[in-house]
N, C-alpha and C positions, 0 to 999 in steps of 0.2 A: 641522418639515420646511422644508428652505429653498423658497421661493417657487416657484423656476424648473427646481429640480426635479422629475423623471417616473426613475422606479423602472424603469418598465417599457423607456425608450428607454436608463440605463444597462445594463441585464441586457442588450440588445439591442445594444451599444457593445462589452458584456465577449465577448459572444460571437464579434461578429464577429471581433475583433483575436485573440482567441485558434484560433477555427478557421481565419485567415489565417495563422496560424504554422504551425495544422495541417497544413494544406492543402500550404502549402511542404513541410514534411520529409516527406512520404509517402512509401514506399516500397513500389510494390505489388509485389513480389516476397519482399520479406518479410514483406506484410499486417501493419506497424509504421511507427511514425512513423523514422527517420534522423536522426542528429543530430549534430554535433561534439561529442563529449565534453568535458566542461570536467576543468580537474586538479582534481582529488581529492586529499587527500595523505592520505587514509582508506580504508577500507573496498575500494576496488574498486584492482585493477591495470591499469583502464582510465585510461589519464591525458591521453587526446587521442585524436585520428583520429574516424572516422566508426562510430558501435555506435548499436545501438536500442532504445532507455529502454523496460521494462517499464512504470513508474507512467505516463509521461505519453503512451505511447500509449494505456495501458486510459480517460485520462483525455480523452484524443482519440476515444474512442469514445463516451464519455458525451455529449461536446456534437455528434458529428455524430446522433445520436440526437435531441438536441435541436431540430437548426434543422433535419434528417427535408427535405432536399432529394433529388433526383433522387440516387440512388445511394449517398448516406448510410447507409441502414441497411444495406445487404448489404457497405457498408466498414466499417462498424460491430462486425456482426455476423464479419468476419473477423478485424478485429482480438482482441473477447472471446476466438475460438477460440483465436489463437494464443499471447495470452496467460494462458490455463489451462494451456495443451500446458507451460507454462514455471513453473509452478510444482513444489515439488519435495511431491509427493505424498505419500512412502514414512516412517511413523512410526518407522522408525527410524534415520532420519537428523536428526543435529541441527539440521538447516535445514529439518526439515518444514513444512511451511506457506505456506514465503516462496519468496520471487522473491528472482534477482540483480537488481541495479541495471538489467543488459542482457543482450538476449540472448545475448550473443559470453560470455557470465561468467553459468553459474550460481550459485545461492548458495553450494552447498559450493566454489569454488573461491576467493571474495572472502577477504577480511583484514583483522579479519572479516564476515561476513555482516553485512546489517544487518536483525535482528528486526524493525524499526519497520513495514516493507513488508509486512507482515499487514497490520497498522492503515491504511497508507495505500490499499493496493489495495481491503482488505478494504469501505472508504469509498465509493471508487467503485462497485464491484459493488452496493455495497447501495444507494447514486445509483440507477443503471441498473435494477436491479428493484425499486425504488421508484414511477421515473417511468415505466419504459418495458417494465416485466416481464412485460405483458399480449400487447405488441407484438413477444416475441421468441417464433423459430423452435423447437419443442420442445427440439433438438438444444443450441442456444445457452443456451438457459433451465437447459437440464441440469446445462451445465459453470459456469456463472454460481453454480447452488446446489453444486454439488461444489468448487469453490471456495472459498466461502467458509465450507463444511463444514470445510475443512483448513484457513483461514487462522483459525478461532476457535480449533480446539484448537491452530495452534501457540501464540493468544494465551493460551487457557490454561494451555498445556504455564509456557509462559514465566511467568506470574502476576506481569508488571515488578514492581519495590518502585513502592510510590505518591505518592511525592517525585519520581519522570521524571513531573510531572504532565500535560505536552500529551499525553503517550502512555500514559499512565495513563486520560486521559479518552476517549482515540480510543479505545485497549481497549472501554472498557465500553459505547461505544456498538455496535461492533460486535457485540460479546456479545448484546446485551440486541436490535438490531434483528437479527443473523442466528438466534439462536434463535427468535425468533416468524417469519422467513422462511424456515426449517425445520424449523420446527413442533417443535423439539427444546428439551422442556422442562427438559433438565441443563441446556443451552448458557444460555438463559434467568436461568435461576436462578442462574447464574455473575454474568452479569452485574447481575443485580439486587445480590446478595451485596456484588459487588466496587465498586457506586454509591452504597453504605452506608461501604464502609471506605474509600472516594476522600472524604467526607463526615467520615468520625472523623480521617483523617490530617489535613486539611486543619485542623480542629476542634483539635489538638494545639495550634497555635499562633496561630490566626483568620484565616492570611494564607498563602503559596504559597512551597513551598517553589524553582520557577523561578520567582521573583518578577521582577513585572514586565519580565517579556519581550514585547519588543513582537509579534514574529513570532508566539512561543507562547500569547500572549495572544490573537492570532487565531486561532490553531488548536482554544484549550479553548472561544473563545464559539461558533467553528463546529459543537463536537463538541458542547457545550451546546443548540444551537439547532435540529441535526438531532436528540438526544433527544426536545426537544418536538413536533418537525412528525411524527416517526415512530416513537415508541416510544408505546402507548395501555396504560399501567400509574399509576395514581393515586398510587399510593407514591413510584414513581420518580419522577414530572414535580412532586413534590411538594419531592423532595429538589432536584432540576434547576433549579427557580426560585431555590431559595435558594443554590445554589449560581452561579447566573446573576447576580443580585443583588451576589452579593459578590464576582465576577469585577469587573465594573461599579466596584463600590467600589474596588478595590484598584487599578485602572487611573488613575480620577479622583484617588487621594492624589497623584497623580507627573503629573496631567496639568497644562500649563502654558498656560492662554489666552492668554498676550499672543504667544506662539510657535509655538503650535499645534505643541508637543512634546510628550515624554515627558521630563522634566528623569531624572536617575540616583537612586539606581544599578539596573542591570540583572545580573541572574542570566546571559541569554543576547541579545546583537543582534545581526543580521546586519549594520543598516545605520545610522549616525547620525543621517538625517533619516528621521522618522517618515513622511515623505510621505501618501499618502493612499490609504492601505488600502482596496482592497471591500467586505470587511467594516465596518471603521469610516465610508464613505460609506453603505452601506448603512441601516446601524445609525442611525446618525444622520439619514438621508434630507435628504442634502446638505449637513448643517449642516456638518461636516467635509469638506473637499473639493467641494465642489456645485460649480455654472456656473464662479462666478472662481476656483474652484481647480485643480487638475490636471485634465486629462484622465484618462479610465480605463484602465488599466494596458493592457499590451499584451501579454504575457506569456501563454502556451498555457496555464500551472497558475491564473491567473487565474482562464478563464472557471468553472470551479466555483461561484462565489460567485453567479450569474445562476441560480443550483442551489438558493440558500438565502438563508432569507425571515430576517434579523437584525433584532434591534428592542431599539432602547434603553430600559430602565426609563425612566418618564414622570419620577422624581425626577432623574436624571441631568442631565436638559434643563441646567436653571441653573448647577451645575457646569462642565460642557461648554464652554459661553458664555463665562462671567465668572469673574475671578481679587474674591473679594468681599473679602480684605483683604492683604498680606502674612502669612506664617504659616509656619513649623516640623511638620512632619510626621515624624514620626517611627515604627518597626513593627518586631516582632517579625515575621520571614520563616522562622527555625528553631531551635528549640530542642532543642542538642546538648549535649553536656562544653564544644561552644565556643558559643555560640550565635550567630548573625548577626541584625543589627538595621543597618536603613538609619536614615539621615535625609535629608530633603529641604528647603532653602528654596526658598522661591517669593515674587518679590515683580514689579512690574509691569514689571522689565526685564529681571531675573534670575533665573536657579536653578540650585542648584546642588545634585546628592545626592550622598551617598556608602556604602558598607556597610563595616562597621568592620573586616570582616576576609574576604579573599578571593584567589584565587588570580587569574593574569595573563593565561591562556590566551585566544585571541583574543576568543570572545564577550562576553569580559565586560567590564562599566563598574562599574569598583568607585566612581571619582568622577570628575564626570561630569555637564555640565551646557547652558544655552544662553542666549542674549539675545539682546533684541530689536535689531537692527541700525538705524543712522538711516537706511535705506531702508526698514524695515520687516519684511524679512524676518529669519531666525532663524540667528544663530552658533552654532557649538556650543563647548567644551571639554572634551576628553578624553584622559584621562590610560591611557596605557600603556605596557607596555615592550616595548624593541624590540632583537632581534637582529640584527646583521649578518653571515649563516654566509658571505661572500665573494663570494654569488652574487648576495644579495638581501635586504631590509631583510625580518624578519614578525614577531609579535607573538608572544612569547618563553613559556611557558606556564610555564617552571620556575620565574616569582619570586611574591612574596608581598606583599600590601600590605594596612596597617593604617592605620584613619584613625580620627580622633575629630572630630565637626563642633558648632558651634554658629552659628546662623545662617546667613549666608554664609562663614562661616570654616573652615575643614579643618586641622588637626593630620595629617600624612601621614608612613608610614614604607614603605621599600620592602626587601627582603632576596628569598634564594635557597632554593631546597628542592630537596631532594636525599634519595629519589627523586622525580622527577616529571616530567611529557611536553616535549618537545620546543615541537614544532607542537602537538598535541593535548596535555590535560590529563590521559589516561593510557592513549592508542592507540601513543606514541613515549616509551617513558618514556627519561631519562638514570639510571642507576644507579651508585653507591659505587662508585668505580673506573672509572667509562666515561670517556674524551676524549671531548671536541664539540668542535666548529669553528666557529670565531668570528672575525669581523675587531672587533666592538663589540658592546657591551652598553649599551645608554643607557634611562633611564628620562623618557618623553615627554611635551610636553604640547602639545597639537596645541589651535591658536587657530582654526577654522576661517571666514572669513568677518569675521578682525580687516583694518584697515586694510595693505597691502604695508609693509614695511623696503628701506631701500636696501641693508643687506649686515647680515654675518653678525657679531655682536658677543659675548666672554665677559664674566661676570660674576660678581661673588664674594657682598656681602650679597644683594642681591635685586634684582629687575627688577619697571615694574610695564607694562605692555602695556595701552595706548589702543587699547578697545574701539570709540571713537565715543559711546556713550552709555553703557556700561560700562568699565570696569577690570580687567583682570587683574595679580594682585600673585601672586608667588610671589618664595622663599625658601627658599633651599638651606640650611640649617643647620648638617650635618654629616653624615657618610657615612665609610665605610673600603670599600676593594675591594684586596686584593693588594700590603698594604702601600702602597698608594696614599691619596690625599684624592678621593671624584670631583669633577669639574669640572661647571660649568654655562655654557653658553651659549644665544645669542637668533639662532635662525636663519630668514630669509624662507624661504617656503614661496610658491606661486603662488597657491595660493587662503588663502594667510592669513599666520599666524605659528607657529613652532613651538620652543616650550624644549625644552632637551635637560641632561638631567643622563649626565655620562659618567662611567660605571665602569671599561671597560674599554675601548680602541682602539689599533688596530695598521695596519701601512701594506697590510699582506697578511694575509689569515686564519691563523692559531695553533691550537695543539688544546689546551684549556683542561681542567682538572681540579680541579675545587673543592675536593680536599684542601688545593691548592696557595692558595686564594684567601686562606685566615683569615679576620678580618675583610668580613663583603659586604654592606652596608648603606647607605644614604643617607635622610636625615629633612630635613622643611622645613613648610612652612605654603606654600598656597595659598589666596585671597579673588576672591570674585567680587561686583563689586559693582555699582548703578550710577553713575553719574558725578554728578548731582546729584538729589535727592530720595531718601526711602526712610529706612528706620533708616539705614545706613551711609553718607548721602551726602555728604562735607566732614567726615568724622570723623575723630580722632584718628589714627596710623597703627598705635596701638599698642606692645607692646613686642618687641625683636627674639627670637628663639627660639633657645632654648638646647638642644646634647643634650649629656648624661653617661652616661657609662659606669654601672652597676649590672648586676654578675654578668654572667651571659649574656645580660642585655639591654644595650640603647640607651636613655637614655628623653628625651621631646621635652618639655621644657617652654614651653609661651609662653600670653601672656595676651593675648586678639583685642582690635581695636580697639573691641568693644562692652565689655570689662573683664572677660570670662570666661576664666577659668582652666584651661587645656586642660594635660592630661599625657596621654602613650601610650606606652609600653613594647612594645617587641619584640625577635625576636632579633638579634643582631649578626654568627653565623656560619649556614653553610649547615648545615642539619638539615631534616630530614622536617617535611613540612603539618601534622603533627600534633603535632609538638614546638613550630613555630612559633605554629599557633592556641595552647598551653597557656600561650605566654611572651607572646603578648601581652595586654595589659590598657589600658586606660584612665580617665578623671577627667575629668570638668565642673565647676568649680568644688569641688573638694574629695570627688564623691562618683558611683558607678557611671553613666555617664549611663542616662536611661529606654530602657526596651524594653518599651514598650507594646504588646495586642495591637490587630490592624485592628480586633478585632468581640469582644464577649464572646457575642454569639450562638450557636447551635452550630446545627449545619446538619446533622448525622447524624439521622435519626430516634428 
């Protein structure tokens, strides 16, 4: 626990700042909090203006419940009412169970609905008649268990696959705490069933298949840690620990002390700096975040965490702390016909992960990394691809990237898939035959936090980017897009530096058709190093990277500046996720690289 830390004056921080946001969007005429809708380009046809969020008013009632001032609980209490009135009740409707996003949008009317808002709501409720279920008015108490009577069967109607693991885990907590606060021992018995097979999936390959997500990562240790405070079954809390454990674990292989990051790759992020979570302050009891770090968040869905009591395993401590030598981390995350395996280095300035094969849709870091800056704080590098549809630059979901790493070195290939989403990874899919609209197509690498450029410069062998007390080297090797070569250039960014490899660009957007494209591929090497000390510091540069044709692949050969011998194979034209995982492959030095698992432990009973 850091020194100057008090638990109880953060929970007391989270609260205020979050019932201050409450308090702002009240609406008492619709007994709901009001809100500016943010865009969406999913799920709801809400994309702006003023509507009233389902979760985070039920979640505005849990904390005025809490701080229980002058007229808190009877605004409380209306809120609970009116969000039951908004659930959709009737078993025969495919949106049983759930909530729309808002109230202006029930669920059968979104696109699509989003199931998860069982889980979410369902959390809160069983919050509120946890802490407060003694304290409510018969009528409230009613609709509070009729609730979440319908939000467990729609979780069971649904039975998610157990690879959506954050909501795989919220499932079962809900299961397992609203059956004993309905005394309903099917509901129970569901959940206990489904915290055994969340334990055997998991056990498939020792590690997660949303692997290291830092957001979801806080959602399974909250969903973990409300099991403990409130589910009283010996079996469960028996699986729950060990499955707590090895949450823990699989966070610490990626975590980076000298940055106090999450170095890559990620399954799902919403944001590149880790900043400093409630839960991971919590958990930590200051070590992460305390006094000289952030302030605590500010944010209305915050105050929850002032709700739950997180505790880090006592082995974690020295992890956490200290980086104890340089080292290669390596992990089996799923075992398929394709299987995905990260790597990560970590060394006192830098780190860099990558996962061998994945798709480009915005959450993900396929590679993906940070250093420590000579003021001390953390840069990052992140590689993605970027659409230009004529309006606006976003994060292009139809391409594919394949990498092979050794140490600080990355072997990288990038191509296109067809079907596959737009914006989303398979809510907007593009199909054999559709146009899209494009002004560019560039594959990114964002230096965040590198020293400014005075202007924008192209380059043909490779660039290498002065970090300060790091390097970044990349290497365009070879690529085809539309009968074209892509280009590479170095362009300033405000708050950094930014490579850009281009495939495609136009003076005004074009409706593009990947029959027409042939050829759509780009390969290079990427290194992250530091500037002196370490394995790689004053090292050789290496040998330059070569690709050749082979069938319907690419293949990338080069050998890193430490003298390992890196190949990767993938495809060269647009075809399906699935044709693409078959063709690609890779080599470390002549032979499969490891795909070790996190744990040979097994955590199912």
């Amino acid at each position: 626990m850091h020194p100057a830390w008090s638990a109880a004056e953060y929970d007391r921080s989270l609260l205020r700042a979050a019932l201050a946001e409450g308090d702002r969007c009240w609406d008492a005429e619709a007994n709901l909090l009001q809100v500016e809708a943010p865009y969406n380009p999913i799920h709801t046809h809400i994309k702006g203006g003023p509507a009233h969020p389902t979760r985070n008013s039920l979640h505005y009632a849990l904390l005025l419940l809490e701080r229980d001032g002058d007229g808190d609980a009877e605004r409380a209490h209306s809120v609970i009412l009116e969000v039951a009135g908004l659930q959709d009740r009737s078993p025969a409707n495919d949106t049983y169970g759930i909530w729309g996003y808002y109230a202006e949008e029930p669920a059968d009317r979104m696109d699509p609905a989003d199931w998860n808002w069982a889980d979410f709501l369902g959390i809160h409720l069983l919050l509120i008649h946890a802490r407060h279920g003694e304290r409510l008015p018969a009528p409230v108490l009613r609709e509070v268990h009729e609730s979440l009577r319908h939000a467990a069967a729609s979780i069971i109607r649904r039975n998610v696959h157990l690879t959506y693991t954050n909501v795989a885990a919220m499932g079962t907590f809900v299961t397992l705490a609203a059956g004993k606060v309905l005394g309903d021992e099917a509901v129970f018995a569901y959940g206990k069933e489904r915290m055994a097979r969340l334990a055997e999936a998991i056990d498939t390959t020792g590690s997660f298949t949303e692997f290291n997500s830092p957001s979801y990562w806080g959602v399974v240790i909250q969903t973990l840690t409300l099991i403990r405070e409130h589910v009283r079954d010996e079996e469960v809390l028996a699986v729950n620990e060990r499955l707590h454990d090895r949450l823990w674990e699989h966070f610490l292989a990626r975590w980076h002390p000298p940055t106090r990051q999450l170095s890559g790759p990620m399954a799902r992020c919403y944001s590149n700096d880790l900043g400093a979570p409630p839960h991971l302050v919590k958990a930590t009891r200051g070590l992460v975040g305390g006094p000289a770090g952030e302030a605590a968040p500010t944010g209305l869905l915050e105050g929850v965490h002032a709700c739950v009591d997180y505790r880090m395993p006592d082995w974690a401590r020295p992890r956490l702390l200290e980086l104890e030598s340089e080292h290669e981390h390596r992990e089996l995350f799923l075992e398929t016909p394709s299987p995905e395996t990260g790597t990560t280095w970590l060394d006192r300035v830098t780190t860099l992960g990558s996962v061998n094969h994945q798709d480009t849709w915005l959450q993900r870091r396929p590679l993906f990394g940070h250093w420590v800056r000579p003021d001390g704080g953390a840069g990052h590098v992140h590689v993605h691809l970027v659409k230009d549809d004529g309006a606006e630059d976003f994060d292009f979901a139809s391409g594919v990237i394949g990498t092979v790493q050794s140490g600080p070195h990355v072997a990288w290939m990038t191509g296109f898939a067809c079907p596959a989403g737009d914006r989303h990874h398979h809510l907007d899919m593009i199909r054999p035959g559709d146009r899209f609209r494009a002004r560019s197509l560039r594959l990114v690498v964002d230096a965040i936090g590198a020293p400014p450029l005075p202007r924008a410069s192209g380059f043909t062998d490779g660039v290498v980017v002065d970090l300060g007390t790091a390097k970044l080297e990349f290497r365009l090797a070879g690529g085809a897009f539309g009968g074209r070569t892509p280009t590479a250039r170095l362009v300033p960014r405000a708050d950094g530096v930014r490579i850009e490899v281009v495939f495609f660009e136009s003076a005004a957007p074009v409706e593009l058709d990947w029959k027409a494209a042939g050829e759509a591929y780009a390969a290079g090497t990427l290194s992250l190093t530091p500037v002196t000390g370490g394995t790689d510091g004053g090292g050789e540069p290496g040998s330059a990277p070569e690709v050749v044709a082979a069938g319907d692949c690419a293949e990338l050969r080069w050998t890193t500046p430490r003298g390992n011998r890196l190949t990767l194979r993938g495809g060269r034209s647009v075809v399906s996720r699935e044709e693409h995982a078959a063709l690609h492959s890779a080599t470390l030095d002549g032979a499969a690289p490891p795909s070790p698992r996190l744990s040979r432990d097994l955590l199912a009973p």
